[in-house]
C-alpha positions as CSV (number, residue, x, y, z in Angstrom):
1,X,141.9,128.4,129.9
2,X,143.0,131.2,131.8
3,X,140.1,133.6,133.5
4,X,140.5,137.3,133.0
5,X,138.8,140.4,135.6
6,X,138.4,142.8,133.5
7,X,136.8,146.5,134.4
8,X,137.0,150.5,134.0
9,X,139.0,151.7,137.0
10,X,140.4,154.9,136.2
11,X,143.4,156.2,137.4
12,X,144.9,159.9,138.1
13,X,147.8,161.2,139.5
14,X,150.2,157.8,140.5
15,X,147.3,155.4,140.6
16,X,143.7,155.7,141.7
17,X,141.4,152.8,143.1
18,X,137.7,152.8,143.4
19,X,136.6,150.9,147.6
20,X,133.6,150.5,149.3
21,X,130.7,151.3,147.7
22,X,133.2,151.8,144.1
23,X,133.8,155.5,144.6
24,X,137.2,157.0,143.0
25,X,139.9,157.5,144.8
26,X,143.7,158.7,144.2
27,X,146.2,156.6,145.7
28,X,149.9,157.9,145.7
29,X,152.0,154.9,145.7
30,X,155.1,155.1,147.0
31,X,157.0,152.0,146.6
32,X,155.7,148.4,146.2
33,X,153.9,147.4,149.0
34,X,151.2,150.5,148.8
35,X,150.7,148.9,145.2
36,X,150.3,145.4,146.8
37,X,148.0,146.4,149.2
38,X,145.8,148.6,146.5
39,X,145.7,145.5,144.6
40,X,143.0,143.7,146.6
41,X,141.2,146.7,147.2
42,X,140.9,147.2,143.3
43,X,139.7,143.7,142.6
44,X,137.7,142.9,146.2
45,X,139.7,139.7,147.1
46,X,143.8,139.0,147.5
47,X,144.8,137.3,144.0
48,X,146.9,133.8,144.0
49,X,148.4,132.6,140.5
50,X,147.5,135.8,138.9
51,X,149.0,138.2,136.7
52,X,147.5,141.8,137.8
53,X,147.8,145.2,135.2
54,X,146.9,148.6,136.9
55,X,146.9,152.1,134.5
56,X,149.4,154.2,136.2
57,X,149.3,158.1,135.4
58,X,146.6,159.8,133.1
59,X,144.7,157.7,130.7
60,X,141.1,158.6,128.7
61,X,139.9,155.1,129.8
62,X,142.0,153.5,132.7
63,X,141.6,150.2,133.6
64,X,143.0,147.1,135.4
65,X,142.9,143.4,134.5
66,X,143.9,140.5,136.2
67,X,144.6,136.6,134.0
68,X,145.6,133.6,136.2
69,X,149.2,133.0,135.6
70,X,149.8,129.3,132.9
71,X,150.7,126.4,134.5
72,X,152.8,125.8,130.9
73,X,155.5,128.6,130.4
74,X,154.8,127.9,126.6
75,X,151.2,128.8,127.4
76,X,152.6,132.7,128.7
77,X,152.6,134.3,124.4
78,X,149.0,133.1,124.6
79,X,147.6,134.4,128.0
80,X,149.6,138.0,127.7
81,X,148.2,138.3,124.2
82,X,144.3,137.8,125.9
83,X,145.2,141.5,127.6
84,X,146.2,143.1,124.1
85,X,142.9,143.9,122.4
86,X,142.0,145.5,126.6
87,X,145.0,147.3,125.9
88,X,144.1,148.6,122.4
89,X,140.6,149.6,123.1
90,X,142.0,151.7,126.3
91,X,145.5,153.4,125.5
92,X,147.8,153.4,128.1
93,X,150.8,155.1,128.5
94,X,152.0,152.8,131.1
95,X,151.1,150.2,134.3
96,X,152.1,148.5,136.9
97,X,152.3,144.8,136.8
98,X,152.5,142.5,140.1
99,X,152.4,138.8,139.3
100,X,151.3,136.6,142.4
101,X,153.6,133.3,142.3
102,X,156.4,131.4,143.7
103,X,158.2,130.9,140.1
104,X,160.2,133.8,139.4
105,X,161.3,132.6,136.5
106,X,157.8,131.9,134.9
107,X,157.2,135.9,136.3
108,X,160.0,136.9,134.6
109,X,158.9,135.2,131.6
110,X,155.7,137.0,131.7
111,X,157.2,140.3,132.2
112,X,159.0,139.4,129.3
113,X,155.8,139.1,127.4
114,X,153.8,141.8,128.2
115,X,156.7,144.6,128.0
116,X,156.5,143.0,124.1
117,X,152.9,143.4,124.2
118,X,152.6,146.8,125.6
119,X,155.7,148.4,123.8
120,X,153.3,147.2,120.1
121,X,150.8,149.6,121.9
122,X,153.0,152.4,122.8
123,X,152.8,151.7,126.4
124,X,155.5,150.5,128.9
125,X,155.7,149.1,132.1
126,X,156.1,151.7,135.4
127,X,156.7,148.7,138.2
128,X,156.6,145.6,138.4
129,X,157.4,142.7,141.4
130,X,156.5,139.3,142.2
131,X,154.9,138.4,145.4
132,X,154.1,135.2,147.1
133,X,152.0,136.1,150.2
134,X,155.2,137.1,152.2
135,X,157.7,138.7,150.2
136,X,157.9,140.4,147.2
137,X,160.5,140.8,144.8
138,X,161.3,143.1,142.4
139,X,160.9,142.4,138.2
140,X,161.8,145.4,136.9
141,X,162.0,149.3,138.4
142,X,159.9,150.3,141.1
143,X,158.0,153.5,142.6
144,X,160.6,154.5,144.8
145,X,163.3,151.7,145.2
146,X,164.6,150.4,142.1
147,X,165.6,147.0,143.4
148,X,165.4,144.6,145.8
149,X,167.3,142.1,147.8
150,X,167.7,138.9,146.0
151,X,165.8,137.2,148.8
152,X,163.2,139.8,148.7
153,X,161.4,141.8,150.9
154,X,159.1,141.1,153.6
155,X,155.6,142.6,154.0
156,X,152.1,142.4,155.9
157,X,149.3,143.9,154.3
158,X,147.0,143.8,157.6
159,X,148.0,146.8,159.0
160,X,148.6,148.6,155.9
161,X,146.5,152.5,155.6
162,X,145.0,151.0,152.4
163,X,144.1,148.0,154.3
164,X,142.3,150.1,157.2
165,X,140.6,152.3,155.3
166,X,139.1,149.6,152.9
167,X,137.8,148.4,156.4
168,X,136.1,152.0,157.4
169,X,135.1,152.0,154.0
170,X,133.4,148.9,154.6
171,X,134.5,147.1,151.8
172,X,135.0,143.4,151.9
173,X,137.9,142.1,150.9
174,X,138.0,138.3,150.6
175,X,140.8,135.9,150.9
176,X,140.6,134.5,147.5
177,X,139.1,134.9,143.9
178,X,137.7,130.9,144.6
179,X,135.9,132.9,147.6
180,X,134.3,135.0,145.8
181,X,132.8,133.0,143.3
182,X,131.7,130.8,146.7
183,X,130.0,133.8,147.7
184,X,127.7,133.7,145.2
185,X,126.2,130.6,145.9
186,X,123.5,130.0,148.3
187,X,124.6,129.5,151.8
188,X,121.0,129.1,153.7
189,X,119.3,126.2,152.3
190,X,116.1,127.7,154.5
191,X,116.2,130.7,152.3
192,X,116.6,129.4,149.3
193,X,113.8,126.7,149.9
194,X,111.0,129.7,151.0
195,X,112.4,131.3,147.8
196,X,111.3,127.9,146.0
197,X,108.1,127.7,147.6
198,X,107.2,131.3,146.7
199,X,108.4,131.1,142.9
200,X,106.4,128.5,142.5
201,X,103.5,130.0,143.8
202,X,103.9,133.1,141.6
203,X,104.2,130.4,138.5
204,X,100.9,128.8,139.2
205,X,99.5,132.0,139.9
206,X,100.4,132.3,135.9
207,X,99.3,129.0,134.7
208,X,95.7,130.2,136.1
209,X,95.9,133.7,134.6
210,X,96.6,132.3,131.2
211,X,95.0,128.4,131.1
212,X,92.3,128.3,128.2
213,X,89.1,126.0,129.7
214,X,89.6,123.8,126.4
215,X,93.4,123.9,125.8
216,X,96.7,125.4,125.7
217,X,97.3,128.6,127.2
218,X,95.9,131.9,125.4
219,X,98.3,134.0,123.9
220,X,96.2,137.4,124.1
221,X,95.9,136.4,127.9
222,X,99.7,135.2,128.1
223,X,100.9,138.1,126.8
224,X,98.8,140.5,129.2
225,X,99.9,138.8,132.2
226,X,103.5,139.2,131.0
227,X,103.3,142.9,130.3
228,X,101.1,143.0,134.1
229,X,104.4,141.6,135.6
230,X,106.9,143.3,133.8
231,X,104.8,146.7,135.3
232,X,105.1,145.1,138.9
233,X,108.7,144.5,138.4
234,X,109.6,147.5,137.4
235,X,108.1,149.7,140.0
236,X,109.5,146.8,142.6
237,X,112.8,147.3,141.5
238,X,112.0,151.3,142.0
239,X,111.1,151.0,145.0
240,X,114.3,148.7,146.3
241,X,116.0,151.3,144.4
242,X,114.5,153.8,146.6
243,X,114.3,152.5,149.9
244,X,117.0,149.6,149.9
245,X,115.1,147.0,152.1
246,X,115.6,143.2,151.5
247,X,113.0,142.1,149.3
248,X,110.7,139.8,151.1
249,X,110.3,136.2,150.3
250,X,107.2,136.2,148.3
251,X,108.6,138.8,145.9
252,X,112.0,137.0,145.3
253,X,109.7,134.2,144.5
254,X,107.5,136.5,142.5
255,X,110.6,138.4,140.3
256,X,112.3,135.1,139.8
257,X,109.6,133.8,138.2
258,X,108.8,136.9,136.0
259,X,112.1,137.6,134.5
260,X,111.9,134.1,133.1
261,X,110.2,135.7,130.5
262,X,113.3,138.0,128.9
263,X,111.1,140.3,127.9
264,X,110.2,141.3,131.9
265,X,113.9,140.6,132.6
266,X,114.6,143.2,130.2
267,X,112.1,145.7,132.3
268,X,114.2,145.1,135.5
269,X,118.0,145.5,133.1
270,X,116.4,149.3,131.5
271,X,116.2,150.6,135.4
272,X,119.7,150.3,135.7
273,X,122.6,153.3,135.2
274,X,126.0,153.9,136.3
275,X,124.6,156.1,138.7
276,X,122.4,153.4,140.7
277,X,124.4,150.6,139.4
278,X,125.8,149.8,143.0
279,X,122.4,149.1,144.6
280,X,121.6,147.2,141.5
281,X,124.4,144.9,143.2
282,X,123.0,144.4,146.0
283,X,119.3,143.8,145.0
284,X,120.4,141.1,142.4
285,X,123.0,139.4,144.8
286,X,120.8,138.7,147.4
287,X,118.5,136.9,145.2
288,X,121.4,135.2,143.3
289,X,122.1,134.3,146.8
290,X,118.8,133.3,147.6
291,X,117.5,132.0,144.4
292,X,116.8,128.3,143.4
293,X,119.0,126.9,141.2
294,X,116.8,127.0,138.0
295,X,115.8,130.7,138.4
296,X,119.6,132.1,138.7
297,X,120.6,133.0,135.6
298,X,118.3,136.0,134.8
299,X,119.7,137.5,138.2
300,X,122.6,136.5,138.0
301,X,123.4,138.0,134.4
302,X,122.1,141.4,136.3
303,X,124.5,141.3,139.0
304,X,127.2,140.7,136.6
305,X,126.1,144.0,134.7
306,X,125.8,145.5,137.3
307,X,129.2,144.6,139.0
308,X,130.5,145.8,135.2
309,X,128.9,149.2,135.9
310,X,130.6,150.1,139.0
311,X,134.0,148.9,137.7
312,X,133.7,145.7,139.6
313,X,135.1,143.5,136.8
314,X,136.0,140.2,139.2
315,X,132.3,140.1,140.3
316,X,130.9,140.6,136.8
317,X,132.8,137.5,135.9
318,X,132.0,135.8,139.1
319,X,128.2,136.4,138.4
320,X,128.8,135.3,134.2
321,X,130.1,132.3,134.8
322,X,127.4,131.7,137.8
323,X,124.6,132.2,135.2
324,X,126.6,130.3,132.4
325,X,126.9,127.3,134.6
326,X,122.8,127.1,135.1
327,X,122.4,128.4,131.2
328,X,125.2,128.1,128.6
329,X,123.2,130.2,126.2
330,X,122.1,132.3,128.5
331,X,122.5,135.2,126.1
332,X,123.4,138.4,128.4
333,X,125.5,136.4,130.3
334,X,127.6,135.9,126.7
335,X,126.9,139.9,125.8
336,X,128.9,140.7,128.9
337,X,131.8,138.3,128.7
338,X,132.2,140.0,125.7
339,X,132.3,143.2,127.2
340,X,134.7,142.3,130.0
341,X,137.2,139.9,127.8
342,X,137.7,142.9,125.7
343,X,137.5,145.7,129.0
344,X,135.1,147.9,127.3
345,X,134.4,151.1,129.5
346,X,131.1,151.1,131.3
347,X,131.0,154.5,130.2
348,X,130.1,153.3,127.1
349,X,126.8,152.1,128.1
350,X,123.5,153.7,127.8
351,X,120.8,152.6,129.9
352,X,117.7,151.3,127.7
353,X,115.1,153.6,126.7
354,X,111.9,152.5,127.9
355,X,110.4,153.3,125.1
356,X,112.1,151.1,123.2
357,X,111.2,147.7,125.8
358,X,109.3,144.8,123.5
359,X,107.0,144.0,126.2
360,X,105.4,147.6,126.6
361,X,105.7,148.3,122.6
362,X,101.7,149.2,122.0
């Protein structure tokens, strides 16, 4: 089964990127290697075994999408038609398309395949080239140079402009999409154990709020403790949102435990907009980063809407299939997969009314 990154990334002009901290920016593209070099910056890490689409031009709802490349060429039909429906819901009138391989004829295969797919959604394909890390060879007609020699072309992204400013910009752009998933995982077992430690002290700090003397917890009391919580984490997360300092161990701890409860976790989700969406990303991966592994999925499911939100579509699946690991069921988790498989437009979203949150309902 092939995995898809899927976001809004829209596109003026030749092509247009989003680096750094996801602002928009128009790229002018002059002949192959500016559009391999854009490619990483678009999806934050350098793709292997991939088929990549960028919108090129004007579209309503750009977007790009990258699908690792079959290991079957009789599995291509099937992995070209998983872009069609992200296709249909944003009309394009053409893209680019770089496959990352060293089969040119499985690449040629797939162009193949999505010029058939496109041309039933009145698109058609601008460029396209194959690359393998060192050269890249052209599939069809390019920017600039419409072909290439049949032992390709060299190139080395590392001094490339796009490449420097993605560096001022301060974006990270990792070697791999394996990386990035990695990066997601804790790396300081000393962090994640005070993490531990604290969460559990915030969840016996519950069982005491809401222990009956003669049995089972009290509902009346559960509930109230929950709605207390849910107020604390929402006016944490304002303040992160605000000031943008780490949160401290004994709060990680303490929001962990609360948005067990999907009703708190649903507090922390209504604070979140396109507009704040990036420092969203940040709060939630540090404690996906730093969380235990049996409290990751509520953050984790965050960060992936989050990552959706700023057009980050390879972290959003990074972060869904993080929280799916720890939860299969894990229902937001499934909610944005859904979202992402299909590239629905962040713009689409509205944030949650508060009004409308179950835990502060009368």
């Amino acid at each position: 089964m092939s995995t898809a990154d899927q976001a809004e990334a829209p596109l003026a002009g030749v092509l247009q990127h989003r680096c750094g901290m996801r602002q928009t920016r128009t790229v002018r593209v002059k002949n192959p290697v500016d559009l391999l070099a854009m490619v990483p910056c678009v999806l934050g890490f350098h793709p292997e075994d991939s088929l990549v689409l960028v919108t090129t031009g004007e579209a309503m709802h750009a977007f790009h999408a990258r699908v690792d490349l079959p290991d079957d060429p009789s599995d291509v039909p099937a992995v070209v038609d998983s872009l069609s429906e992200a296709v249909h819901r944003n009309p394009v009138s053409g893209v680019a398309v770089v496959t990352y391989s060293d089969d040119h004829a499985l690449c040629l295969e797939v162009l193949d395949a999505v010029q058939t797919m496109l041309a039933e959604h009145g698109a058609r394909v601008v460029v396209a080239v194959r690359a393998d890390g060192e050269r890249w060879y052209c599939l069809a007609g390019t920017v600039d140079e419409p072909c290439c020699p049949p032992q390709g072309s060299a190139y080395d992204l590392t001094s490339h402009p796009l490449t420097a400013q993605a560096v001022l910009d301060g974006q990270v752009v990792l070697r791999n999409r394996r990386e990035l998933a990695e990066s997601l995982a804790g790396a300081d077992p000393a962090a994640i154990a005070a993490v531990e430690q604290a969460t559990g002290r915030a969840l016996s700090r519950g069982q005491a709020a809401t222990r009956h003397p003669l049995g089972p917890p009290d509902p009346e009391q559960a509930w109230a403790f929950a709605v207390a919580e849910g107020v604390w984490v929402r006016e944490r997360v304002r303040r992160f949102l605000g000031d943008g300092r780490p949160v401290s161990e004994e709060d990680a701890g303490r929001l962990l435990a609360a948005m067990r409860t999907i009703d708190v976790r649903d507090v922390a989700w209504a604070e979140m907009s396109r507009d704040n969406a990036a420092k969203h990303v940040r709060l939630w991966r540090d404690l996906v980063q730093r969380s235990p592994e049996d409290f990751v999925a509520a953050p984790a499911a965050l960060l992936g809407f989050a990552a959706w939100l700023t057009g980050d579509g390879a972290l959003a699946w990074c972060a869904v299939d993080r929280c799916l690991q720890v939860e299969p069921g894990y229902r937001l988790a499934g909610l944005l997969s859904t979202a992402l498989v299909n590239a629905v437009p962040p713009s689409t979203w509205r944030p949650i009314p508060k009004e409308e949150l179950a835990l502060f309902a009368g």
